[in-house]
N, C-alpha and C positions, 0 to 999 in steps of 0.2 A: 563569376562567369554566367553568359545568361543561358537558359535551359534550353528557351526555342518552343518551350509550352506555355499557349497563353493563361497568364497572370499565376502560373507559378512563382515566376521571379517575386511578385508582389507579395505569396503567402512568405517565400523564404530573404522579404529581406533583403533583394537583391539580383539571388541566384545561388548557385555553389562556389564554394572559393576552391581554386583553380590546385590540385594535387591530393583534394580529400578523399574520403571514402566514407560511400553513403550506400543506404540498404534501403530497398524499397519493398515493402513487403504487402500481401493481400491474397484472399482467395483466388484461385484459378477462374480463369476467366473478369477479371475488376479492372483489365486495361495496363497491366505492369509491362510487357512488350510494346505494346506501342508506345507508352510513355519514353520510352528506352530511348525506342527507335527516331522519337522526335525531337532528342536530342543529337542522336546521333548524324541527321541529315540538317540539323540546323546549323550546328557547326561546321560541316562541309562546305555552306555558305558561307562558312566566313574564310574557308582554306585551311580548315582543319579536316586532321585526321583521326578518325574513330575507328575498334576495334571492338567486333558485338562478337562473343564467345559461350557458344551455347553449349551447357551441359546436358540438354535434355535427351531423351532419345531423338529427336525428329530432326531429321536434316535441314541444314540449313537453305536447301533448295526449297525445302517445302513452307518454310517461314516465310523467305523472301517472295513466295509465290501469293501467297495474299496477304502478304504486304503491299505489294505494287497498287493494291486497288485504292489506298489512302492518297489522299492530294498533294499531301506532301515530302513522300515517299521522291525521289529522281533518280530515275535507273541509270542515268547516265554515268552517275558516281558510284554504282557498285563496283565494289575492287577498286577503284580507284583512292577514293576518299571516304568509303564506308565500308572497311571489309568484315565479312563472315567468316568467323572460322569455328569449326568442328572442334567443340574440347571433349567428347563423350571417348572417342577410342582411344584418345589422349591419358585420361584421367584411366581409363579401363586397365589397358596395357601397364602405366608405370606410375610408380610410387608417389603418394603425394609430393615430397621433397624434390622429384624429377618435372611434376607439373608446374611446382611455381617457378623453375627456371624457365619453364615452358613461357607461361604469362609475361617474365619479363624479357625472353628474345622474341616475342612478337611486338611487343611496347616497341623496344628498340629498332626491329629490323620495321615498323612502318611511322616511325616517328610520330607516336599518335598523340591525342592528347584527350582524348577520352576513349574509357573502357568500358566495357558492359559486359558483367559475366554474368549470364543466365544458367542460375541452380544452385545455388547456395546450397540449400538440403542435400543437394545431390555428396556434395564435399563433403557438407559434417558428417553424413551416415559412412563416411568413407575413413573415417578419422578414427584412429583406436582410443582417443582418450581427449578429454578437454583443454589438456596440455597441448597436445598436437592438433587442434585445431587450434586454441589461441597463436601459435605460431603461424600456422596459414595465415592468420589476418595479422598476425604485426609484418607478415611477410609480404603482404598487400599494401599494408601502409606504408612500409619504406620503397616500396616500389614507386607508389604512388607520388610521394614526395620529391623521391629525388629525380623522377623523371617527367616531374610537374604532368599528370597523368592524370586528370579526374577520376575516380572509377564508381560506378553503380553496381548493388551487388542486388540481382532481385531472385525472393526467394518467400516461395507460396506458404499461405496461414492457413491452418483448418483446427480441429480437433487434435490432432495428436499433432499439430508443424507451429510452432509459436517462436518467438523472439529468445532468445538467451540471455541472460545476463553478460557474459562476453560480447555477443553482437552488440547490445546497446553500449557499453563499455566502451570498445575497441573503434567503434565507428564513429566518424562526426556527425553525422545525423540519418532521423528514420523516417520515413514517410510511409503511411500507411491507410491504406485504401482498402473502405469496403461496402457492404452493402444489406442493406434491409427493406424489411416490407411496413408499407405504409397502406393498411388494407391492401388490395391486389396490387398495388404500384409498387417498384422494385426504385430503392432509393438508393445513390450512390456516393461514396461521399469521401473525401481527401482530408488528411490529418498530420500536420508535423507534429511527431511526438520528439523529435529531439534536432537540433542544427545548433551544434559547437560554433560559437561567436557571434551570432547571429539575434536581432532580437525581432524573431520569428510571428508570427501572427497564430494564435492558436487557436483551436475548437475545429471544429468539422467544416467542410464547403462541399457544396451537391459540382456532382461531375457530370461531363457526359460526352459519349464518345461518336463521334461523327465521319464522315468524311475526312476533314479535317482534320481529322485525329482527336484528342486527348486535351478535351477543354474547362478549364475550371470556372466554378463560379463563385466567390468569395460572398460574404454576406453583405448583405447592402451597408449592414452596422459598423460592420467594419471596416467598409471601403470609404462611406461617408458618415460616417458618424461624428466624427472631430470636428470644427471650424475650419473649415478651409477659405485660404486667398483668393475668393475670386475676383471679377471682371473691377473696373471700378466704376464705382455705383452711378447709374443714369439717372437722369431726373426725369421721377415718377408725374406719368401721366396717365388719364383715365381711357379707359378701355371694354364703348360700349357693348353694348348687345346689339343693339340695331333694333330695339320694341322699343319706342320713344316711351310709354307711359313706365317698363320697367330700368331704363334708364333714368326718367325723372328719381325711381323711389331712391335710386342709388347716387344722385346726383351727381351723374356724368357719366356714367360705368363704373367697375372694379379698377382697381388700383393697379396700375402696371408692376410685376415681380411679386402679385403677391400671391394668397391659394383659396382657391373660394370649393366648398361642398355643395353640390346642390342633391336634399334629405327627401327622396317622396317615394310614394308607392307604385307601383310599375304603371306606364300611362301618363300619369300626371306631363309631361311635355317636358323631363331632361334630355334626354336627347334633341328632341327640338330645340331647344333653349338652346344647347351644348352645339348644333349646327349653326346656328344664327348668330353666336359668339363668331365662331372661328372665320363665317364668311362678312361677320363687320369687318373684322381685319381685313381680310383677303381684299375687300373695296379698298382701305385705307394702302395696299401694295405690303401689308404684313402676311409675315408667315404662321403657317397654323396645321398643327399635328392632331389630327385624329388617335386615341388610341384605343381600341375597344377590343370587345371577347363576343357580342352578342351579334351583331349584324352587320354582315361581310358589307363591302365595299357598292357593288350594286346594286343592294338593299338601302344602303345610305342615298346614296344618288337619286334612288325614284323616290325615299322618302321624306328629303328634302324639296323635290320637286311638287309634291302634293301640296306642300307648302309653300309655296311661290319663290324657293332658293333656287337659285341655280349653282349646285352645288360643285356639279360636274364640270362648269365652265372654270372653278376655280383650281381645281384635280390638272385638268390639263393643262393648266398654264404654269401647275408647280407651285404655288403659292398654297394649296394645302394640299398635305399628303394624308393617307388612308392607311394607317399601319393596323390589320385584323390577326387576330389571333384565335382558333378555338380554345373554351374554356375547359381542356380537357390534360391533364399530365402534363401543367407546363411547371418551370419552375422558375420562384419567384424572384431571384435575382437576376437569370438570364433575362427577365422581362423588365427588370427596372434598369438593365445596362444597355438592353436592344429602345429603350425610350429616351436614357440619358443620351445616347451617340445619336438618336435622331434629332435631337433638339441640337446636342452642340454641332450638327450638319448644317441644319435652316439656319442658327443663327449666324454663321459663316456669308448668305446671302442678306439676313437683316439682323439686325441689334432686337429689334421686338419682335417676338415669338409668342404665339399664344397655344395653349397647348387644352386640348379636351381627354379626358380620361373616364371614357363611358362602363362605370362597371367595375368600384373597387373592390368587389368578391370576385372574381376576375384574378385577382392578385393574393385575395385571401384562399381561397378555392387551393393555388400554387403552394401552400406552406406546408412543407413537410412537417414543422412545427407552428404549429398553430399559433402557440405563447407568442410569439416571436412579432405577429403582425403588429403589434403598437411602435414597438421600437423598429421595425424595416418602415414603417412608416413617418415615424420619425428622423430615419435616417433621409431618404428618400424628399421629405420637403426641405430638409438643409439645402441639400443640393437640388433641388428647383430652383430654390429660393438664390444659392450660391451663380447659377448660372443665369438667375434675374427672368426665368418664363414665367408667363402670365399664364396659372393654371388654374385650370376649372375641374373639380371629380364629381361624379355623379355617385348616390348612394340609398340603396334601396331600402325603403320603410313595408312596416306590416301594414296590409289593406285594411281599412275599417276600425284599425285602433284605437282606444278613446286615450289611452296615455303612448302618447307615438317616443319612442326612445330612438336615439344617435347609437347608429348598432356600434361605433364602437370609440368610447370615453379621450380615446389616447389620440383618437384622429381631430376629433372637436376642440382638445386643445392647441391642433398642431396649424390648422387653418386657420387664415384671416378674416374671412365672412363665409356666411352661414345662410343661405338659400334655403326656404323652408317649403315642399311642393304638396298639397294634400287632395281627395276627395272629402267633400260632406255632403250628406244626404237634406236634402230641404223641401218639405211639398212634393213627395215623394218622385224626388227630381235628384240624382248626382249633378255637382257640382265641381268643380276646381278653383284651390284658391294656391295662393301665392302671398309670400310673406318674408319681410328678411328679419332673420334673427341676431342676424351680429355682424358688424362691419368694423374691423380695427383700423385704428387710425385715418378713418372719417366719419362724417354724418350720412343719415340716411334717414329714408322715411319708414316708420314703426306697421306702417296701418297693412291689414290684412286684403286683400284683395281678392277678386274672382276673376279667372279668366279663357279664354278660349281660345280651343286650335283651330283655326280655319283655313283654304286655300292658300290665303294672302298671308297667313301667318300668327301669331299670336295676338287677343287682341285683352286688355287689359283695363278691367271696370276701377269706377272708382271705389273709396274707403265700404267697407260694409257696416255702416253705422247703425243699421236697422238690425242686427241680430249681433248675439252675443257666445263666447263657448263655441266659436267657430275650430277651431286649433283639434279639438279632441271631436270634431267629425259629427258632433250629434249637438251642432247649434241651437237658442232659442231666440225664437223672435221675439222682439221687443215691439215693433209699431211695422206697419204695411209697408212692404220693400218690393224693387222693381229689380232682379235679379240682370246682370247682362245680359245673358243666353234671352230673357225674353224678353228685353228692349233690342236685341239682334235681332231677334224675330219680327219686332211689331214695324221696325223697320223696313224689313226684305218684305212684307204682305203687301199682296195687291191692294190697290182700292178697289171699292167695291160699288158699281155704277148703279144709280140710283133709277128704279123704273116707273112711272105713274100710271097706276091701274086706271081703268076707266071709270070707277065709284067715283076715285078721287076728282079726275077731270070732270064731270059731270056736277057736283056739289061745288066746283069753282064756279060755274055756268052760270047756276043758280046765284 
């Protein structure tokens, strides 16, 4: 049966099989009521009836009073199709033996089909013996079965409140929620340790709780990590830049569906590069996703404009969207499934999508687990690659380095070309070159190049044949070279008008 919490169903499997009895457990405060409860209003939607039974002290007015502030909370259906009931005076007043008849004449008098008994603890400290509490739960479990009755039992972990042998025993499965510090960041994180029949997805996933409620985020690894069936395959076409001289090197453009890196030091022109990609498309009527951490959306727009794009003309017409994020406590799955659903959006209006991802520390920065970033990135260009977008990542190098290193080994082997962006110092002059390092499954041109940013755009010299040791920043010349930047120069210079002194007209005379 489904939960009604997103992508639970996905960790367990399915969902829960309809009569069981499951225990959710966690420190106070880690989201186990609302999880509860968004099961409980999800199945209302479907014309079920649930029964939420709080042993705690706190009345049930006082739960349901901020409750209502969640989205998916509908007070229409309280008492109707999601009732509350008070088991605290219940349990108080009369004998355990007298409460589980209790539990199963509310089952019955509201024909429910899911239950929710809030405080487990509260029962077993009420139990004289382990005997008489193993009975409480087998007494749960034939309830459960025979009146096809889902039940949830949630009951808080600390210090001295931990799982039993009996609970794990007696129940079909556990889920358990909780949380730690990642430096000042407080992580949160879902785990099935145990679903009888099921063959469950395991390890931890980060949570986080919204509006919305109670949302999980499975690991990129394991959401995409297998071979999946996608689309069937298009016939790959190239997919310029729009700088004719950096299109020659790649003879045509990148390759439609594949994953290009562009490796330079901050400045060097990837984001430029990375705007001039996605508004070729946009001419061609392709779609084109921006997705960055460093510079919001009106920062993009005038800094494409400096550059003769008009960046903004293609924002409004829809044809590329601006997806910004700060680079601050996000986390890294939530952001590769908020990128995955905007690609399979655009491609809905076009089959080619080209997608820019400015900033993959951005994504590394998100890792709770650091180790982790090779393989989410491995997972993550399966599925680019599965849903055939034509993507570009940008990736920052050390300034001034004489051995420039691919910050990271697992991503170099996972793309298909290899954009290489540098400064070098020359004649006590910075420079910019441009170089491609690897292009799979085409040709390209090898040669190292210089080039610059200008109003108009990128402009792109030819081979630098005159010096040598370019790559490691600290070139040597070989024979007298004419650098772009000052053949751009000697071009923009005025001429300079010639005047005839009077010595000189005078000795014509003569």
């Amino acid at each position: 049966m489904e939960t009604g919490v997103p992508r639970l169903d996905f960790l367990l499997n399915g969902g829960f099989f309809q009569g069981g009895v499951y225990i959710i457990q966690g420190q106070p405060g880690m989201g186990k009521t609302i999880l509860a409860n968004q099961c409980c209003y999800h199945r209302a939607t479907l014309g079920e009836t649930s029964v939420y039974i709080s042993i705690l002290a706190e009345t049930t007015g006082r739960m349901t009073g901020y409750m209502t502030s969640l989205d998916f909370v509908d007070e229409n259906v309280i008492g109707k199709k999601v009732i509350y009931v008070s088991g605290y005076q219940q349990l108080k007043e009369k004998k355990l033996t007298e409460f589980k008849e209790f539990i199963r004449l509310v089952i019955k008098e509201h024909d429910a089909k899911f239950l929710v008994i809030d405080g487990l603890d509260v029962i077993k400290s009420l139990c004289n013996s382990d005997l008489e509490y193993r009975e409480f739960l087998h007494s749960l479990q034939s309830h459960a079965s025979l009146l096809s009755c889902t039940t949830l039992l949630l009951k808080p972990t600390g210090s001295n409140v931990e799982l039993t042998y009996l609970e794990h025993a007696l129940s079909d499965g556990v889920i358990d929620i909780i949380e730690w510090r990642d430096g000042a960041r407080a992580v949160r994180e879902i785990q099935i340790l145990k679903m009888r029949g099921s063959n469950y997805l395991k390890g931890g996933h980060e949570v986080e709780i919204t509006s919305n409620g109670f949302i999980i985020h499975p690991r990129t690894e394991v959401q995409f990590g297998k071979p999946t069936e996608g689309d069937t395959q298009e016939h790959r076409v190239r997919m310029a830049f729009g700088v004719k001289q950096l299109d020659d090197m790649l003879h045509g453009g990148l390759l439609s569906g594949s994953l290009t890196t562009m490796f330079g030091t901050p400045g060097t022109g990837k984001t430029s590069l990375g705007l001039s990609f996605l508004i070729a498309g946009a001419k061609r009527g392709e779609q084109g996703i921006y997705f960055g951490f460093y510079e919001t959306p009106p920062r993009l727009i005038e800094k494409a404009a400096s550059l003769g794009l008009d960046l903004k003309k293609y924002v409004d017409s829809g044809l590329i969207e601006l997806q910004w994020q700060a680079s601050v406590e996000n986390i890294a799955d939530a952001l590769a499934e908020r990128l995955l659903e905007g690609i399979r959006e655009n491609r809905r209006k076009n089959e080619k999508v080209r997608v820019f991802i400015d900033g993959m520390s951005g994504f590394r920065r998100s890792m709770a687990y650091p180790e982790r970033f090779g393989s989410f990135m491995a997972a993550l260009s399966n599925e680019l690659r599965n849903i055939q977008a034509t993507t570009l990542f940008s990736e920052e190098a050390e300034f001034f380095s004489s051995n420039p290193e691919f910050p990271n080994r697992e991503l170099g082997s996972v793309v298909d070309n290899v954009i290489f962006l540098r400064y070098f110092e020359l004649r006590s002059r910075i420079h910019r070159l441009i170089s491609i390092l690897k292009m799979r499954d085409s040709s390209y041109e090898s040669e190292i190049r210089e080039f610059i940013i200008t109003d108009k755009g990128l402009v792109i010299s030819k081979t630098f044949e005159s010096a040598e040791a370019l790559l490691t920043g600290h070139p040597r010349i070989t024979h007298q070279i004419t650098p772009v930047v000052e053949t751009q120069a000697k071009k923009n210079k005025p001429k300079k008008k010639i005047t005839k002194t009077k010595s000189v007209l005078k000795a014509r005379k003569k």
